[in-house]
Every structure is written in structure tokens, then in C-alpha cells.
N, C-alpha and C positions, 0 to 999 in steps of 0.2 A: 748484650750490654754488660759492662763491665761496675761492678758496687765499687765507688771511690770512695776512703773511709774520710767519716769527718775528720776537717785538721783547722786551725787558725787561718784567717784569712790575709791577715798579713807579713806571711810568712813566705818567704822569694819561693816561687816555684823551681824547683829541679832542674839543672841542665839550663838555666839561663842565667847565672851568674851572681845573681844575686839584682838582675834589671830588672827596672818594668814593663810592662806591656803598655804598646799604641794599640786603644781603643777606641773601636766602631762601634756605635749603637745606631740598633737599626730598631725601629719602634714601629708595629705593624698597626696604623689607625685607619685603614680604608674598609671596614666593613661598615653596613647601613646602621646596626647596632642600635635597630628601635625595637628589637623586644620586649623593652622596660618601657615602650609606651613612649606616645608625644612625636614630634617631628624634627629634633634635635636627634643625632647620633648619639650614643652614652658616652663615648669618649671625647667631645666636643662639651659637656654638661657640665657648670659649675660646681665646686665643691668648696671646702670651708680649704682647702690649700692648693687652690686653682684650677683649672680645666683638666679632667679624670687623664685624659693624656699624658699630662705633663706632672702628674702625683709619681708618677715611677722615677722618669726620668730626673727631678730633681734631687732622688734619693740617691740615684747612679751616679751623680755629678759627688754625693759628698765621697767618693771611692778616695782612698787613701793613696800617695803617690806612692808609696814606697811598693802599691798592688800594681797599677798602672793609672796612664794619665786619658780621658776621654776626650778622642782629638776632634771628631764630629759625629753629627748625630744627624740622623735619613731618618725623613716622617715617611710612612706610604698612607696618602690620602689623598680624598677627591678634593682638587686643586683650588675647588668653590671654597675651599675651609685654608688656602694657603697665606690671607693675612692672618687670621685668626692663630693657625700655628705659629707665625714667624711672632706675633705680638706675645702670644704665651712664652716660645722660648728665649724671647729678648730677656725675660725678667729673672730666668731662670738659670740658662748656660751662663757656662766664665767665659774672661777675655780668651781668645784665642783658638774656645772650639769652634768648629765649621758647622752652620746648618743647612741640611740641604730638602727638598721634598722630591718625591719620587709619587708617580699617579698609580692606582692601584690598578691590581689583574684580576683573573674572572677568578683565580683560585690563589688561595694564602702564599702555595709555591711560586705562583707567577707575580705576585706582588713582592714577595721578597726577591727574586732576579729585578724586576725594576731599578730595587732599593741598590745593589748589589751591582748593575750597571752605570747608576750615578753615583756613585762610591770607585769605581775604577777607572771613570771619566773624571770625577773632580777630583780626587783625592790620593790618585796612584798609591794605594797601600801596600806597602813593605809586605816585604814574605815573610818575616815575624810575626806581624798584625793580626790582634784578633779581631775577631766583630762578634756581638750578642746582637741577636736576635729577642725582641721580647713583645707580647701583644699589650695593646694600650690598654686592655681591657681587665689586666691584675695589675691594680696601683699599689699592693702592700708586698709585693718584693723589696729586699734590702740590698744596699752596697754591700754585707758582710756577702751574703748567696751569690752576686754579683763576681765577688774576687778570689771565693772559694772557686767557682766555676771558672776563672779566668787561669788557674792555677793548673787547674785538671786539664781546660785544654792546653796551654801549655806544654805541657805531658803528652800527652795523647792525641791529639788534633779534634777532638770534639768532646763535650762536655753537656750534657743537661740535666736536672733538677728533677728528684724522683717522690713520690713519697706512698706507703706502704696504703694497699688496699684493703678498706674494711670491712668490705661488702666480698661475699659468696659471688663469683664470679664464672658464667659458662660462656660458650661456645657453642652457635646453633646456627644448621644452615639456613638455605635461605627458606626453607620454607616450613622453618620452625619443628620440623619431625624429630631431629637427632639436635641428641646436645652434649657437650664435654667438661666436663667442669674442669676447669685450670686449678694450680694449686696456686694459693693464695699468698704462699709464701714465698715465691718466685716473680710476684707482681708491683708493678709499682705504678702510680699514676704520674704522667707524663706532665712537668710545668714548662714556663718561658719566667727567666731569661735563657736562653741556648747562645752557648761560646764556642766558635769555632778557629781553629785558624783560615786566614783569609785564603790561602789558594785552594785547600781542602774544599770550603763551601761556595768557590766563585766555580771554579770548575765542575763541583757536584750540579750547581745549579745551571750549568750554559748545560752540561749534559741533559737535565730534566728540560729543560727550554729546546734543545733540539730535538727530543723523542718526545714531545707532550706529555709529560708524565707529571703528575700532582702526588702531591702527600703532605698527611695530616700536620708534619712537623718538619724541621730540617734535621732533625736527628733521625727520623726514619728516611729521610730520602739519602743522607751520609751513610746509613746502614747500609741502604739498599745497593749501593757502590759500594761496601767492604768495611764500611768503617767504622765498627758501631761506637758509639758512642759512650764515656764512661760516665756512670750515675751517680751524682751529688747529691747527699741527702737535702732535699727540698724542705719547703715551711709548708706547715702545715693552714697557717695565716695568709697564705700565698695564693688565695683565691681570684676566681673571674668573676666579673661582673656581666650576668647575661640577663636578669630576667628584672622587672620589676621590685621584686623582695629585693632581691642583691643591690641594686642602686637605691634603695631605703636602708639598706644595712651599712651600705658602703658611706654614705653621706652622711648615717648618726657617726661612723668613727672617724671620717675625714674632716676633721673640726679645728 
């Protein structure tokens, strides 16, 4: 992977004229997500500015036009939650995006190809087009990291959000005898949103969909086909919400 340096995010990417990008948001909500306890998923869980879901995506929508404009937006969830989505993003999407829901797969890979095939069924996207990927489960991502990222891929056809590792970090097989320590300063911990151009990740994905193949991220499955991905400095505010503590943390700042 390739270190993109910080730049402004409203600032016309290179090699496209000074336009903007047609915007895909694909919003991954199909895990069980009760770690944090109860019988509610975490991303279906009120917050003081509405269902943890939809705290990302209304930040995405304030994306400035002169970055690009968000033309629809793919939930991947179980379908049992699909008025409950559609009545969240009624209040939240502008005139003239498209929503769509896609049912989730046994692995994060295969639910984003769902997303990914009702996105080229309804929505035929242009070979310009990007799409970000991003999981429901960090609501404090911004439009600014959004447009920065839309920027780079632009540029490069893949894009995601890095940030520096604080932790002493090894490498140990599987049975714990030998270990390697990595240098720490060649590391970065891996976030969502991920921008991709659309024919780059419609095709990396029907490839992982025809060999059964899963990965952690869509930036490692684009590596894994050639293409890695360039690194956006990431927030560091830019957390996930997994566990108990985290949806008590999340909820005193979502106010």
C-alpha cells in the first residue's frame, strides 16, 4: 500500500477535470452485533441522533458537491430490519438518492457482492463511479475522510483510511512457538469508509464470488488481484463500536 499525503478535501481530484464523483454508499449492517448485550443488533440501537446505522450516513450525505454527489445508498441487512432502514433513511437521505437493501452473506466479502449486485441491477454505474464501502458499526467517520478518500481513488482506483499503530506488534504461528516482530513503523491500522472505483471492485468481487474466497476488507481482496490500495491518513476518532463499553461510550457522545 501506497502512504497518500494529507491534502484538502475539497480540492477536484487530478485527471478528472475539475468534476465530481457519482457516489455509491454501501453501508455493511448485516452482522448479529449483540456483543454489547440485549436482543437488538447495535446498529439497529437508538442514539441521541438516530439509529447507530444511519449516524454515518447522514454525515456522508453533508459531502460537499464540488467533492461528489451521493447518488444511492445499499444497506446489507437482515431483511426482518428492512422497514425499520427504509423509515431511518426516509428522514435522513435527499431528494433524489436511491435506497436500496441487499440481504447479508455468511462473510463480510459475500455481503458486500450482494450489495454490489443490486447496485449493477438497479443502478447501472458508470465506469467513473465510485462506491465506499463502510461498516455501520463506526458512526464517527466524516464527509471531510469521506472526500479525501474519494480523491485518492480517483487517482488510483482504491483508497482506504489508515492510522499509525501504537502497540508493539508480532507475528506468531499457529502454535504460538516462533514470533516476528514487525516494525511498527511500517504499520497501520486498517478503517472503513473504503472508495473504490466501481469496475475495479465489482469485478474483484464476482472474482472472490466465483473462487470462494473472503477477506477481512475490500482493500485486501483489491490487493490480493494487484491492486493495492493507497493509504489515507485515517481519524483517529474513527472507532468501532463492538462491545458493551463502546455502545456506553458511543451513546454519552452521540447526543
Amino acid at each position: 500500500m501506497n502512504l497518500e499525503p494529507d491534502r484538502p478535501a475539497s480540492r477536484p481530484a487530478s485527471g478528472q477535470s475539475g468534476r465530481s464523483s457519482r457516489l455509491h454508499l454501501v453501508q455493511l449492517a448485516g452482522g448479529k452485533g449483540l456483543r454489547v448485550g440485549g436482543d437488538t443488533p447495535k446498529q439497529f440501537r437508538e442514539t441521541g441522533q438516530g439509529l447507530l446505522f444511519g449516524v454515518s450516513l447522514r454525515e456522508f450525505l453533508r459531502l460537499g458537491d464540488d467533492v461528489g454527489k451521493v447518488v444511492s445508498i445499499t444497506v446489507t441487512a437482515d431483511l426482518q430490519w428492512g422497514d425499520v432502514i427504509r423509515g431511518e433513511l426516509g428522514k435522513i437521505s435527499s431528494q433524489g438518492t436511491s435506497i436500496h437493501l441487499a440481504k447479508p452473506g455468511v462473510t463480510r466479502t459475500e455481503s458486500t457482492w450482494h450489495a454490489l449486485q443490486v447496485l449493477a441491477a438497479e443502478e447501472s454505474p458508470q465506469a467513473g463511479d465510485l462506491v465506499a464501502v463502510h461498516d455501520a458499526a463506526r458512526p464517527f467517520a466524516t464527509a471531510e475522510l469521506l472526500g479525501k478518500l474519494m480523491q485518492a481513488a480517483g487517482r488510483s482506483g482504491a483508497a482506504v483510511p489508515g492510522i499509525p499503530v501504537a502497540d508493539t506488534i508480532l507475528q506468531i504461528d499457529g502454535d504460538h512457538s516462533a514470533a516476528v516482530y514487525l516494525q511498527r513503523e511500517s504499520l497501520v491500522a486498517v478503517q472503513t469508509p473504503q472508495v473504490f472505483q466501481w469496475e475495479l471492485l465489482h469485478s474483484a468481487h464476482q472474482w472472490a464470488a466465483e473462487n470462494q474466497r473472503a477477506f477481512t476488507d475490500d482493500g485486501s481482496l483489491v490487493a490480493a488481484l494487484g491492486t493495492g490500495p493507497v493509504v489515507v491518513p485515517g481519524l483517529q476518532g474513527n472507532w468501532k463500536v463492538t462491545t458493551d463499553d463502546d455502545w456506553r461510550r458511543a451513546s454519552a457522545l452521540l447526543v
